[in-house]
N, C-alpha and C positions, 0 to 999 in steps of 0.2 A: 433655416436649413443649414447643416454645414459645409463645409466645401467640396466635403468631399460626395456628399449626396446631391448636391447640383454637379457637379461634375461628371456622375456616373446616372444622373436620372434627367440629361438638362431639357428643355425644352427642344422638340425637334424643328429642323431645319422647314424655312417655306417649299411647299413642294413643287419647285420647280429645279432642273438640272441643274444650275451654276450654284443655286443656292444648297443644294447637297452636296453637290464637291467641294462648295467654303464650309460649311459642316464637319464635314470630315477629313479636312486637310489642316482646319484649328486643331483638329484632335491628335495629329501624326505624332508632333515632339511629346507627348505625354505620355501618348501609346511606347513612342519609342524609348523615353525613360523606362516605364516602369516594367517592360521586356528586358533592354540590357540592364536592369537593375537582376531582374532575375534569372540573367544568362551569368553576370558578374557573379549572386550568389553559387549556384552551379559551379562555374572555373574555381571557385574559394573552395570548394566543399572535395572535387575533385581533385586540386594537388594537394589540400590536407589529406583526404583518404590515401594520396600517394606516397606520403611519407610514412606512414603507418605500419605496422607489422602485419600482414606479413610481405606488405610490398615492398615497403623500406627501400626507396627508389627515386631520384631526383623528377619532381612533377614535369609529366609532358602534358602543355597545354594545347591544345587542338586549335591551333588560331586562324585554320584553313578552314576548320570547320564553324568556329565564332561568326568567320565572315560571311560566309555560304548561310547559315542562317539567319543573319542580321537583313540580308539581302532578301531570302526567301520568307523574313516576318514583313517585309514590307511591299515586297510581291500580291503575298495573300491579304496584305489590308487592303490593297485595292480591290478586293471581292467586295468589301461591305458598301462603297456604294456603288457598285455594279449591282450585284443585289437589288439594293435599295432603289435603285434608277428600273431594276426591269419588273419587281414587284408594283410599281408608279403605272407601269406602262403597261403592263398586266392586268393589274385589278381597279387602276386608277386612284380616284380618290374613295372609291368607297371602303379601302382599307385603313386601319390606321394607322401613323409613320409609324417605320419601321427602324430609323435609324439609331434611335438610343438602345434599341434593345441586341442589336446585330452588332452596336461597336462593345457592348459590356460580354456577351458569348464570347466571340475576337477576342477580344484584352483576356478575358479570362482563358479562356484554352492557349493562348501564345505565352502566358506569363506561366500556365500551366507544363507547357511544355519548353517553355525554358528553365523550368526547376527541377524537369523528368532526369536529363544526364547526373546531377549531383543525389538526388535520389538511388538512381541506380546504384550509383556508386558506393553508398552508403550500405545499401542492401547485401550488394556482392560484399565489400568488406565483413560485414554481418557472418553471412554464410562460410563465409572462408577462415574468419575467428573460429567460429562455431564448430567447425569441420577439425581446424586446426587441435583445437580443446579436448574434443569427443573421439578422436580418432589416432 
């Protein structure tokens, strides 16, 4: 297997409480690179589109809002094993663990929507060249 396949597929945690929160608090700093990796992309992609014609404008980077969502990605990780701990207590053991598939969702929509502001950005740029050309 590669690293990155045990990483994203690993075996899950013993099912008991303590042992899901050391589960998923090995997972934090990972989780947390590869969000501000994709928030870092975003701020890149945004004061490049700021320089750009036709905003041609010194980047204003949103660093109140950098931190406001660094905060609030680590807020919502704490859902996955809340989750994970009430689905336990729910259905017990006759479900199957839940926690590799609830931290790969997470990772994926957080890293997802840390890539939406530069997206956008792109987009609007897009429409407003297009606009600019055509009209």
């Amino acid at each position: 297997m590669t690293a990155l396949t045990e990483f994203l597929f690993p075996a899950p945690a013993p099912r008991n409480a303590v042992e899901i929160l050391k589960w998923w608090e090995r997972r934090r700093l990972p989780y947390n690179l590869a969000v501000g990796a994709a928030g870092t992309v975003s701020v890149a992609v945004l004061a490049a589109v700021q320089l750009l014609p036709p905003f041609s404008s010194a980047p204003l980077i949103p660093i109140g809002g950098v931190v406001v969502f660094g905060l609030m990605a680590n807020l919502c990780y704490l859902l996955g094993p809340a989750v994970e701990l009430a689905i336990g207590l729910i259905w017990g053991r006759s479900v199957l663990p839940t926690g590799p598939a609830l931290y790969r969702m997470g990772l994926t929509f957080s890293v997802g929507l840390a890539l939406f502001p530069g997206l956008l950005a792109v987009l609007l740029w897009c429409g407003m060249t297009l606009r600019a050309l055509l009209f």
